[in-house]
Backbone as a ProteinNet text record, in pm:
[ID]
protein_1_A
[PRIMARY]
XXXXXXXXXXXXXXXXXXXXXXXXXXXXXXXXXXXXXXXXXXXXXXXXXXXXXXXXXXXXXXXXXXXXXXXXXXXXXXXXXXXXXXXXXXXXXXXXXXXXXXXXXXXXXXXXXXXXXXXXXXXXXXXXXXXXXXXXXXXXXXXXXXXXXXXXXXXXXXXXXXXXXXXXXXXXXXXXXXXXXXXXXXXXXXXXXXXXXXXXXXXXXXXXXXXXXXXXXXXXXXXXXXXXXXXXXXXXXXXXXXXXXXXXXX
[TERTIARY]
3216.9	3084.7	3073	2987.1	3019.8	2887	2946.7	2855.4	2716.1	2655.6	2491.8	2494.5	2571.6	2549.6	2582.1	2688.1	2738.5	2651	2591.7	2464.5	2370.3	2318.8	2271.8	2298.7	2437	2452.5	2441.7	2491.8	2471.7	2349.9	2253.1	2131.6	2088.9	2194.4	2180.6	2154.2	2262.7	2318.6	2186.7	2083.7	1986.7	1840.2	1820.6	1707.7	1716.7	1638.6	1592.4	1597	1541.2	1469.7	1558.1	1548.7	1661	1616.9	1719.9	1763.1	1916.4	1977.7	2114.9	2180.6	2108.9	2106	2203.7	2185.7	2276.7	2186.4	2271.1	2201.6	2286.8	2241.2	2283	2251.8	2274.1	2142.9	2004.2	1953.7	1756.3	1758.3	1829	1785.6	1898.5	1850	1992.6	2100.9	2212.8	2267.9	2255.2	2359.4	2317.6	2317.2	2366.7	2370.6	2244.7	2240.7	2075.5	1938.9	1956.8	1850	1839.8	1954.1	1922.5	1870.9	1925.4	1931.7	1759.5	1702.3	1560.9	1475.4	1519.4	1480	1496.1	1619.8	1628.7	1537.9	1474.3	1437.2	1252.7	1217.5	1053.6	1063.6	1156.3	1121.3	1136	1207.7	1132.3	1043.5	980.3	888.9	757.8	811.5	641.8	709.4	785.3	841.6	749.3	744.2	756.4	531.2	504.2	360.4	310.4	414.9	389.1	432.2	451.6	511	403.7	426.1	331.6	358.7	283.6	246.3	268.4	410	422	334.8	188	90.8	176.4	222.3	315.6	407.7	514.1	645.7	596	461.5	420.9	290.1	267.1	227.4	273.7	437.8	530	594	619	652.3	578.5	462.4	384.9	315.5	355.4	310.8	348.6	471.6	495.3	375.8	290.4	164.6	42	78.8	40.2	-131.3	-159.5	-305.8	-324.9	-445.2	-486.3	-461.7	-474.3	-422.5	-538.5	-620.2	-757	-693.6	-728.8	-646.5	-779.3	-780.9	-949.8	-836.1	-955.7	-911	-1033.8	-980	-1063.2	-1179.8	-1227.1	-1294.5	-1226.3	-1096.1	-1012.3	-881.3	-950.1	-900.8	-746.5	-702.5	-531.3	-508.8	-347.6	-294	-330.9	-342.4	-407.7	-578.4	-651.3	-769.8	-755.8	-678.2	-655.3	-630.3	-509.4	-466.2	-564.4	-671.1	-743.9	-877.7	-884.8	-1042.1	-1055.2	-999.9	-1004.7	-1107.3	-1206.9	-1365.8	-1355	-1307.1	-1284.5	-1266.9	-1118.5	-1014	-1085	-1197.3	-1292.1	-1383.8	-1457.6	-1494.3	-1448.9	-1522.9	-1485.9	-1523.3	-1436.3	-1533.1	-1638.6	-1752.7	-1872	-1822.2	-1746.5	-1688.9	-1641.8	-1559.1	-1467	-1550.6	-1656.3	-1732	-1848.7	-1862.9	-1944.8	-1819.2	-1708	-1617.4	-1575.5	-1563.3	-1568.2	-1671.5	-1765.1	-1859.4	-1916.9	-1825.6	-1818.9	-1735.9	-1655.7	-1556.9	-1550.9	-1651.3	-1720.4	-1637.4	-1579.9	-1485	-1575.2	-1700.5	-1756.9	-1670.8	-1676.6	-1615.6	-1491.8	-1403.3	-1248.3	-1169.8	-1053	-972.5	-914.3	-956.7	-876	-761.2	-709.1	-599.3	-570.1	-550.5	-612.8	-470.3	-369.5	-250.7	-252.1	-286.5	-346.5	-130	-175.8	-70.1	-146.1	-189.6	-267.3	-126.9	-50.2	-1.2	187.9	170.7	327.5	335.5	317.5	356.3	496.7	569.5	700.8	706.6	646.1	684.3	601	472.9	401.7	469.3	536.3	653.1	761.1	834.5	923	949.8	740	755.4	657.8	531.8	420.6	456.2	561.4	567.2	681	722.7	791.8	682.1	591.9	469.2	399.7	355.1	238.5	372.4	422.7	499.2	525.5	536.2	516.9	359	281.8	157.7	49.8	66.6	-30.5	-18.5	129.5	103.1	85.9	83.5	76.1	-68.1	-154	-293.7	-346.7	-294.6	-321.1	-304	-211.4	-182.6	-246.7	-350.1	-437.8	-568.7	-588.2	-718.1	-791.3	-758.7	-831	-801.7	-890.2	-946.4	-878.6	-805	-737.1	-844.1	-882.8	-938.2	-845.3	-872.1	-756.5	-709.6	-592.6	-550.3	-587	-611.9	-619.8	-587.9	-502.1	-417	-508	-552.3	-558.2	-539.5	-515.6	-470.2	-526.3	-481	-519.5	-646.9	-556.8	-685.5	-652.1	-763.1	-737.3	-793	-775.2	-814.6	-934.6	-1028.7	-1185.3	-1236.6	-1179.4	-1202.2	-1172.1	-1123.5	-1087.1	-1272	-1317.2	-1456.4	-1526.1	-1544.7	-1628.6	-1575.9	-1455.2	-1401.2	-1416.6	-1417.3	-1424.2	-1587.9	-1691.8	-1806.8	-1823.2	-1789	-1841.6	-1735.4	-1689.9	-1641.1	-1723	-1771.7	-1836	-1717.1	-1643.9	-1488.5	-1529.6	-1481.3	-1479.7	-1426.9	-1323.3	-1202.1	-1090.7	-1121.1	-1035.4	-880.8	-742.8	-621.1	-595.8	-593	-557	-438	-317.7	-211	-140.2	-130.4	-141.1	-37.9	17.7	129.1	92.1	218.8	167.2	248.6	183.5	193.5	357	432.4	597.9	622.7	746.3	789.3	953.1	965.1	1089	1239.4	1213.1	1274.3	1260.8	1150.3	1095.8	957.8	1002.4	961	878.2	940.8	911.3	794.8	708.9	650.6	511	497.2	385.2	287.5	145.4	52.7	-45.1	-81.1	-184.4	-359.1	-397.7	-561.6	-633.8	-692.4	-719.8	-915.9	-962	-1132.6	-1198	-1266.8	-1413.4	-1530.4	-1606.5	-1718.7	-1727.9	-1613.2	-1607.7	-1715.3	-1776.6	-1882.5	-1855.4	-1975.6	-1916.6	-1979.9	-1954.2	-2003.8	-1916.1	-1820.4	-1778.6	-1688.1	-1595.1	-1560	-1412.9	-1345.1	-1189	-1190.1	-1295.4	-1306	-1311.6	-1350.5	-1373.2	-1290.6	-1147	-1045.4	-912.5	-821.6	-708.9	-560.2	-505.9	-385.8	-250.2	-151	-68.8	46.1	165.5	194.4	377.4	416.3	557.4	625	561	635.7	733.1	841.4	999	1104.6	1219.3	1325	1380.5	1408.8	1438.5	1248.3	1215.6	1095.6	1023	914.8	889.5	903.9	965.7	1001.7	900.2	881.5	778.2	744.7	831.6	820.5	720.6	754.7	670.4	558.6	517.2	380.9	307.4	345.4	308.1	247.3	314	297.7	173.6	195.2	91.2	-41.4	-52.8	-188	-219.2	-150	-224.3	-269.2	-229.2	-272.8	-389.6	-376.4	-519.7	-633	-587.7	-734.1	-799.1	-668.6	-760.6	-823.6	-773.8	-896.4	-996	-1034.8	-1111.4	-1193.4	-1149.2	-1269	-1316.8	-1270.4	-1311	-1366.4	-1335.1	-1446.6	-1516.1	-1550	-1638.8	-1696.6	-1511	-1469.8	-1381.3	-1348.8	-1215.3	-1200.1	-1115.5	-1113.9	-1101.6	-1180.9	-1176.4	-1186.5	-1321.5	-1382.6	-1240	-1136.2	-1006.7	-891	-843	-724	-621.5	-519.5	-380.4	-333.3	-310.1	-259.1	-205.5	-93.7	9	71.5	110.3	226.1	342.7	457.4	581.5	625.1	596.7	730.8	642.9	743.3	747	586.3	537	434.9	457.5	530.2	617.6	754.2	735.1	858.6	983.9	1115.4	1235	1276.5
-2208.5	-2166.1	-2014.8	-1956.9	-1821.3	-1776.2	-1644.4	-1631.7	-1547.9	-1553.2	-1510	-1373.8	-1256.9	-1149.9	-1171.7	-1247.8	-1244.4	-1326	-1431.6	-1550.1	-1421.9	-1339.4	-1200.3	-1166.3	-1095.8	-1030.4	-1091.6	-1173.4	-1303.6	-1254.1	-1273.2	-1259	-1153.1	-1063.5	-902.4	-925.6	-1018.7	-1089.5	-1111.9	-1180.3	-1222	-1111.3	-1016.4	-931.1	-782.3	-709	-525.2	-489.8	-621.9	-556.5	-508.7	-462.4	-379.7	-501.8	-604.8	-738.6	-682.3	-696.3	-697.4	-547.3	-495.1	-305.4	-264.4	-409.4	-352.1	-283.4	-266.6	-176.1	-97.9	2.8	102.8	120.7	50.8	87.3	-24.9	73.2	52.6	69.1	141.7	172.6	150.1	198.4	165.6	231.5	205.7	299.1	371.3	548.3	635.1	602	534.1	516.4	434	387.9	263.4	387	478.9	550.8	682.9	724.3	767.5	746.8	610.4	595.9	567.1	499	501.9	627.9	711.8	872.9	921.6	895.3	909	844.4	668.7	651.6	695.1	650	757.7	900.7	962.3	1116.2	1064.5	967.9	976.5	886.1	816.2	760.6	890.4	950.2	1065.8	1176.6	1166.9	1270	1166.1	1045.7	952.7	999.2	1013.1	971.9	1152.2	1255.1	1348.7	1364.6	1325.7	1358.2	1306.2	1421.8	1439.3	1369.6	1300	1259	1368.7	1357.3	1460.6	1377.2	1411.5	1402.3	1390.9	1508.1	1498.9	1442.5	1411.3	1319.7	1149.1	1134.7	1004.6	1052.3	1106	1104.5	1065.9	1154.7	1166.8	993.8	969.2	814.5	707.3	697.1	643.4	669.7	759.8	795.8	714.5	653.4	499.7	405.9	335.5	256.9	328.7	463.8	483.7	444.8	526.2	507	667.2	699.3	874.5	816.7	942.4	944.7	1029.5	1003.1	1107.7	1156.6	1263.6	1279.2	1308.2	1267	1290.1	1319.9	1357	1321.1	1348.2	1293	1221.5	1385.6	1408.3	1502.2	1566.7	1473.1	1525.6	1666.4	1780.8	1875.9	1930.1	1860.3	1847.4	1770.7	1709.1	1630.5	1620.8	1718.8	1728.6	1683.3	1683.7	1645.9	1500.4	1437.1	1284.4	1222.8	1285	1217.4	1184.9	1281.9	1315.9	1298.1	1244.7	1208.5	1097.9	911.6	853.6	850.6	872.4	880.4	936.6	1116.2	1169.5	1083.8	1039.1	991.2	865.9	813.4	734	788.7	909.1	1007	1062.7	1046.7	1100.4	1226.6	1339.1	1454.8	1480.4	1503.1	1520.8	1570.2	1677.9	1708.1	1598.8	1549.1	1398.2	1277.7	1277.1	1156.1	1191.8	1306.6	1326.2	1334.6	1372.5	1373.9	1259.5	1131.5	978.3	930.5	972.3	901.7	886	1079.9	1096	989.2	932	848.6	736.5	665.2	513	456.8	321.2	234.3	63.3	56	-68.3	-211	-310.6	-374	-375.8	-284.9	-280.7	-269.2	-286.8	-317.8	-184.4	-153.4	-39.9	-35	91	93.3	244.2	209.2	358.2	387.1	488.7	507	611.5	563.7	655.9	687.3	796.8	881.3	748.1	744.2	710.5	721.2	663	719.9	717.5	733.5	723.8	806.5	907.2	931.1	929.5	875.4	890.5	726.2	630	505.6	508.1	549.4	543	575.6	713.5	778.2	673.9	600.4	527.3	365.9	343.1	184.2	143	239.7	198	189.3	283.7	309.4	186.9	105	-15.4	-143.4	-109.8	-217.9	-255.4	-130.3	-87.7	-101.1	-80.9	-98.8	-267.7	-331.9	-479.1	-544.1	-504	-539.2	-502.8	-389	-348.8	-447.3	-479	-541.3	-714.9	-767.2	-877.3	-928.2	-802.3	-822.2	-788.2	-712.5	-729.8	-842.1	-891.4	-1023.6	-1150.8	-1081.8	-1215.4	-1143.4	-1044.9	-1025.6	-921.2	-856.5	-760.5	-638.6	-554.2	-427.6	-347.3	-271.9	-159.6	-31.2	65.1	164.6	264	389.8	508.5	482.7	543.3	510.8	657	623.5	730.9	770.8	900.7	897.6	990.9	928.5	965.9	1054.8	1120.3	1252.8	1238.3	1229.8	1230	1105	976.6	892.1	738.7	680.3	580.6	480.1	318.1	206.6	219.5	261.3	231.1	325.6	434.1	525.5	461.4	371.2	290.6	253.2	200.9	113	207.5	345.5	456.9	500.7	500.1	528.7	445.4	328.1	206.6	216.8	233.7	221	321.2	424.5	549.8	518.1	437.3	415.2	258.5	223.8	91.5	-50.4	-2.2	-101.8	-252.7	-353.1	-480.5	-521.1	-430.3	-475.1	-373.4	-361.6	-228.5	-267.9	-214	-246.4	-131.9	-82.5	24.5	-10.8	68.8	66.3	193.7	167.9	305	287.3	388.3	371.8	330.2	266.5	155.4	250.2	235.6	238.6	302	416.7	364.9	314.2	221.5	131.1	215.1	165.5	212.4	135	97.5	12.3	9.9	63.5	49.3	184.9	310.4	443	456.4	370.3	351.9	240.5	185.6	23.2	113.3	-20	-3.5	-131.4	-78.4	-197.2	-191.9	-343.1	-332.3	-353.2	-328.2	-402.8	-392	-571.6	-588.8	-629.2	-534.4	-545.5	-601.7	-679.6	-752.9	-661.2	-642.7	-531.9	-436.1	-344.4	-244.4	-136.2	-123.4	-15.3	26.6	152.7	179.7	80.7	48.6	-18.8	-155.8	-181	-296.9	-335.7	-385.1	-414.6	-429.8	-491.1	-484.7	-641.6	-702.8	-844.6	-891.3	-822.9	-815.9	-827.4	-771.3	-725.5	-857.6	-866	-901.9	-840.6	-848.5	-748.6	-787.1	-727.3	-750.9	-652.6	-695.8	-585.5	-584	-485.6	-479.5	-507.4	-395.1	-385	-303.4	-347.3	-224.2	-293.2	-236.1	-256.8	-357.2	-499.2	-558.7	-625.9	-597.7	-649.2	-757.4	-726.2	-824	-722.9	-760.9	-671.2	-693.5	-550.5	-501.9	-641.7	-697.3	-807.9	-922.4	-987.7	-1050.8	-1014	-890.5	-781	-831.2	-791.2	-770.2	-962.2	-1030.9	-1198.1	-1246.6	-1191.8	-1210.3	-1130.2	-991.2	-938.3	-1025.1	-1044.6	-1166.3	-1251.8	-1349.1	-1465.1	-1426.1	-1333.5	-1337.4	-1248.8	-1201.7	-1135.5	-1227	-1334.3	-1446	-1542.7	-1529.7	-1632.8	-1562.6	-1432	-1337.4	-1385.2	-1383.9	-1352.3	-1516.2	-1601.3	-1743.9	-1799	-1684	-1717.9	-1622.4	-1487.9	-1416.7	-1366.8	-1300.7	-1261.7	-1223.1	-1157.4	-1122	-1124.1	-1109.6	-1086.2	-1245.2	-1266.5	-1431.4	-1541.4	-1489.5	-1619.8	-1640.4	-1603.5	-1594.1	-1579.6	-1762	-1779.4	-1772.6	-1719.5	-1731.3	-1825.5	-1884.4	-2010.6	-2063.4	-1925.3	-1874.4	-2030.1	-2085.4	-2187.9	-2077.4	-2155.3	-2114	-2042.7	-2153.4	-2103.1	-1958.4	-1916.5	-1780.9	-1805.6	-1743.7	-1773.5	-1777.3	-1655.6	-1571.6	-1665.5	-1738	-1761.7	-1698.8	-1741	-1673.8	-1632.5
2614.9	2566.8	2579.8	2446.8	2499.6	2593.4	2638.6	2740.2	2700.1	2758.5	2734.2	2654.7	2655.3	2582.5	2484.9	2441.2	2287.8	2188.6	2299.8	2247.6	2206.5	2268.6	2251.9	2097	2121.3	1991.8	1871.9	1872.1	1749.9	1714.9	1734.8	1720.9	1576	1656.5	1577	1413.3	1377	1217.1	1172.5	1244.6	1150	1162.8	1192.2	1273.3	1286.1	1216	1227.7	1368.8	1426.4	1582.3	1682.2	1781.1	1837.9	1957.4	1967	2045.8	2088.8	2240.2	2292.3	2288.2	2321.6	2323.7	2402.4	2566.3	2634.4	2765.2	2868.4	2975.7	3026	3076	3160.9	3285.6	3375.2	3533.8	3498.3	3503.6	3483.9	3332.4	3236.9	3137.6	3020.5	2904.5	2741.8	2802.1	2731.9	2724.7	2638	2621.5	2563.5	2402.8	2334.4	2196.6	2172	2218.7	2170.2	2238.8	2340.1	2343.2	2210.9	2220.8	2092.4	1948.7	1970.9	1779	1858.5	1934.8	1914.6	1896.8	1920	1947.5	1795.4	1709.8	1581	1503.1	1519.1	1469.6	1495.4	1601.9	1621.6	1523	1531.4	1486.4	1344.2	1266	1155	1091.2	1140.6	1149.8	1193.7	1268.8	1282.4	1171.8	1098.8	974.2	861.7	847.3	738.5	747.5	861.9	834.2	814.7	824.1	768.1	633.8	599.1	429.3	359	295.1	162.5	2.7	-29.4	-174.8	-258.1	-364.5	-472	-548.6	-625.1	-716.4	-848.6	-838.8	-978.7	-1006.5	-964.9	-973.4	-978.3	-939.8	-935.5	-1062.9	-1108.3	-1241.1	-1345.4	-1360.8	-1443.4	-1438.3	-1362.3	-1292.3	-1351	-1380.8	-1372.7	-1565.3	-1578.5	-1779.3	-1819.5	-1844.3	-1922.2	-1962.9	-1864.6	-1863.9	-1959.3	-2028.1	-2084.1	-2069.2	-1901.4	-1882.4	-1822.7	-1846	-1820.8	-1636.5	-1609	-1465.9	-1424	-1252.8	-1221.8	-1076.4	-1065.4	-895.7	-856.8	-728.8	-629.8	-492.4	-417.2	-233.7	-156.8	-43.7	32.3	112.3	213.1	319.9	416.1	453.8	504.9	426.6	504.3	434	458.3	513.8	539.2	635.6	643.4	723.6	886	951.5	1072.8	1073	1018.9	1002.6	957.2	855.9	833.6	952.5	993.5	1097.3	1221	1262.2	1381.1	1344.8	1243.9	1170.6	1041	1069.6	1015.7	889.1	948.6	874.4	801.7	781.1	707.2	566.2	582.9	488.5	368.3	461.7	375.3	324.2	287.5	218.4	88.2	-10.5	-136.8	-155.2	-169.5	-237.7	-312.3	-313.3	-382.8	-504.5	-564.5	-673.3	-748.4	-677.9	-709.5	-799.3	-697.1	-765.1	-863	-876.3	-1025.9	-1128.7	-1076.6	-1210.5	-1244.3	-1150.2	-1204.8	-1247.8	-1230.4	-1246.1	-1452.1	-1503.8	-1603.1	-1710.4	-1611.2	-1732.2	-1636.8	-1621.6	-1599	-1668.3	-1636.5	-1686.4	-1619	-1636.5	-1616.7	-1624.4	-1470.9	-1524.8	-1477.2	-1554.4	-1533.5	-1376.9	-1420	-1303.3	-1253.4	-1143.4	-1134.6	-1037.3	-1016.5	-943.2	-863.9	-765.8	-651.4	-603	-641.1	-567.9	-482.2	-301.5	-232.1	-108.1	-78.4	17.8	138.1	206.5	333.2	413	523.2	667.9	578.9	437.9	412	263.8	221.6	99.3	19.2	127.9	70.3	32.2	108	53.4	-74	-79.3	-228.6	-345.3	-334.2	-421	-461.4	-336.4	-384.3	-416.2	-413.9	-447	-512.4	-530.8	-629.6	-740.6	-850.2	-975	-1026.6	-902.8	-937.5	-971.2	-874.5	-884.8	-989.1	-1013.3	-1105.5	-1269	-1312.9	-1405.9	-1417.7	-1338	-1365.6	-1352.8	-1214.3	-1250	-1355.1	-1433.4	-1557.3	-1631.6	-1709.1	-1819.9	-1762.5	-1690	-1609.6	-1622.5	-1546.6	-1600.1	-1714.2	-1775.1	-1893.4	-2022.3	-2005.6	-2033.1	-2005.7	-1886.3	-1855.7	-1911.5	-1999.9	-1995.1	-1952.1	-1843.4	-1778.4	-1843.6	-1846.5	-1897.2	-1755	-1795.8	-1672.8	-1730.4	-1579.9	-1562.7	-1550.5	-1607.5	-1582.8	-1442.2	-1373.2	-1280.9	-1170.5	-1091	-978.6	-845.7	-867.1	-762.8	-651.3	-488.1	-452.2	-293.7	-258.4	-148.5	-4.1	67.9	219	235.2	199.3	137.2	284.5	305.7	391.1	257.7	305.6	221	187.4	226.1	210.3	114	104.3	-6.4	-100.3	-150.3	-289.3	-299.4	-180.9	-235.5	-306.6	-247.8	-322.6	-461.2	-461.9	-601.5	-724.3	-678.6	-742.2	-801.8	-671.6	-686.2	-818.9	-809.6	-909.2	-1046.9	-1073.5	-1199.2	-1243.6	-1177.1	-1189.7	-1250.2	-1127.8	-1132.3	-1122.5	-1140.7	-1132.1	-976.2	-991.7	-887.2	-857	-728.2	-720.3	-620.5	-621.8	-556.9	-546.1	-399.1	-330	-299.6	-364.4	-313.5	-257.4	-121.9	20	78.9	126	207.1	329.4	384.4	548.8	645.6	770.6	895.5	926.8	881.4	901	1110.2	1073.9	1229.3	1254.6	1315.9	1348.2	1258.8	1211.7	1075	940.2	934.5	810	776.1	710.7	651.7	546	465.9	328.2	230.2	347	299	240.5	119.2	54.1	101.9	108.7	75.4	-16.1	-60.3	-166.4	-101.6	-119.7	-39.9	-210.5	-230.4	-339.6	-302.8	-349	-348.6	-467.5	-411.6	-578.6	-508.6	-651.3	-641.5	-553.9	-592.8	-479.8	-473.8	-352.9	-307.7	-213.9	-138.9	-16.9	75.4	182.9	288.7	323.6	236.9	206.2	322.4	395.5	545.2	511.8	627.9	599.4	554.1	612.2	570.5	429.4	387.7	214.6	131.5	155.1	110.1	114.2	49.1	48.1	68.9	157.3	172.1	119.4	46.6	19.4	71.2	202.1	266.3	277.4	331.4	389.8	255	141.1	13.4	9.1	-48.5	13.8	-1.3	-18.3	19.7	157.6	161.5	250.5	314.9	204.4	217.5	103.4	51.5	-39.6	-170	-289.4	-371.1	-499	-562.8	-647.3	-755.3	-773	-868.9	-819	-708.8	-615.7	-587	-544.8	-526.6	-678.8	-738.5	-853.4	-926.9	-905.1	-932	-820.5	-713.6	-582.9	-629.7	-697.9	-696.1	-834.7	-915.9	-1042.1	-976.3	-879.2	-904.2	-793.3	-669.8	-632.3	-685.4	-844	-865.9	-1015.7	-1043	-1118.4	-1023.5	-894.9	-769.6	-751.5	-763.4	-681.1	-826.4	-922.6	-1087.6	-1040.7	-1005.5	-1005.4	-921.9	-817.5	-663.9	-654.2	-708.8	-755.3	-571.7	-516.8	-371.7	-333.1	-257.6	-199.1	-61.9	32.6	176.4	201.1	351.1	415.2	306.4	235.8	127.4	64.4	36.2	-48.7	32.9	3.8	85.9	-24.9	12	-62.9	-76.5	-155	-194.9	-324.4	-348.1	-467.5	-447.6	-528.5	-555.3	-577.1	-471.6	-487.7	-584.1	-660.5	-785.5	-845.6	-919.6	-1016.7	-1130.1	-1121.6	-1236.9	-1343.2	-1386.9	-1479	-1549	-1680.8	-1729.4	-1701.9	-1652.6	-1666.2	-1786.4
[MASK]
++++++++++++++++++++++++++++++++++++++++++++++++++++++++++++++++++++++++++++++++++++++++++++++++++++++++++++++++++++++++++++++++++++++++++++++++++++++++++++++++++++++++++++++++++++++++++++++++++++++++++++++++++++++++++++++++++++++++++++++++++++++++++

C-alpha cells in the first residue's frame, strides 16, 4: 500500500489547490513558499491592472452595437480600491449623457474593469460575441453597450436605471485567487435601479480558461433572462434550473 504522502500527491492530478506541498520543519519548503509568493504578487498585479477601453472597443465592433464609456466616483485605482461606495456611483456627467440615448425596455450590457481588467479584456469579447446574437434570436432588443471604468456591480443598477433598461448583465472582472487572474463574472439584473440589493441579482461566475467557458456563459445568461422575463425577477425569486443539455442545436 502506498504510503500516506504519495496518497497525498495523487491528489495533485485532479486539483489547482496547493494539497502535498511538503514540509520543511514548521514550515514549506523553499519551492512551494515561493511559488506562493509568485503567485499573491500577481494576483495583487491582476487587481491592479487596468481596463484597455479601447482594445475592448475594437474587440467588441463586430456586434455591431455603438459602444458608451461612463465611470464610476472613484477617481483612480487607489480610491476604488479604498472606497467601495465610490465604485457604485455614476458620474453626474455620465448619467445625463445616458439618459440622452434612452434605450426603454432593452437589454443591456455593462462591461465593467471592477477588481480584474485584464480578465474583462481577455474573456468578455468571447461572451458577448456568442451572447448578443443568442438574445437576439430570442427577441430581445439589445441597448448600446457600455463600457464601464473603476466600476463595482451595482453601478450597472444606475446605468441601467438612466437608459430605462429592461435588464441589465454586468459583466466585471472577479476577485483574482491564487490560481486563477483572469475570471470573468456576469451579475444579471430585472428592472435595474439604484437601491436594488445583491439579492436581486443572478450571478454567473469563474468564467475563464479551465473554468466555465464563454459558450456555456453565454447559454446560462439566455436561459436565465427568458426566466427572469417569465418570473418578472431576478436574484433569490430565480432559481437556476438550466436543463443539462445544450440549448443550442449542434
Amino acid at each position: 500500500m502506498p504510503e500516506t504522502p504519495t496518497l497525498w500527491t495523487e491528489l495533485r492530478r485532479f486539483t489547482a489547490a496547493r494539497v502535498a506541498l511538503g514540509r520543511a520543519g514548521n514550515g514549506l519548503p523553499t519551492a512551494a513558499h515561493l511559488d506562493f509568493q509568485e503567485a499573491h504578487a500577481r494576483a495583487r498585479d491582476a487587481v491592479h491592472s487596468a481596463l484597455d477601453a479601447d482594445a475592448l472597443e475594437a474587440a467588441l465592433a463586430p456586434l455591431g452595437l455603438p459602444a458608451l464609456r461612463v465611470a464610476s466616483q472613484a477617481e483612480d485605482r487607489r480610491s476604488y480600491l479604498l472606497r467601495p461606495d465610490l465604485g457604485r456611483r455614476l458620474r453626474e456627467e455620465d448619467r445625463a449623457r445616458l439618459a440622452a440615448v434612452a434605450a426603454p425596455g432593452a437589454f443591456l450590457f455593462v462591461v465593467a474593469d471592477g477588481l480584474c481588467g485584464r480578465g474583462v479584456l481577455a474573456q468578455a469579447p468571447a461572451v458577448l460575441q456568442r451572447a448578443v446574437p443568442l438574445l437576439r434570436r430570442a427577441g430581445l432588443a439589445i441597448a448600446p453597450l457600455v463600457i464601464a471604468s473603476q466600476a463595482r456591480v451595482a453601478l450597472g443598477d444606475e446605468i441601467g436605471e438612466a437608459l430605462g433598461a429592461g435588464m441589465v448583465a454586468v459583466l466585471i472582472g472577479e476577485r483574482p485567487g491564487l490560481t486563477a487572474t483572469d475570471s470573468l463574472g456576469i451579475y444579471l439584473t430585472f428592472a435595474p435601479r439604484r437601491g436594488r440589493t445583491d439579492a436581486e441579482r443572478n450571478c454567473i461566475s469563474n468564467i475563464r480558461e479551465g473554468g466555465m467557458d464563454a459558450q456555456a456563459a453565454a447559454e446560462k445568461l439566455l436561459w436565465l433572462a427568458g426566466a427572469a422575463l417569465r418570473l418578472g425577477a431576478t436574484g433569490v425569486m430565480l432559481k437556476d434550473e438550466q436543463p443539462a443539455t445544450s440549448l443550442i442545436p449542434p
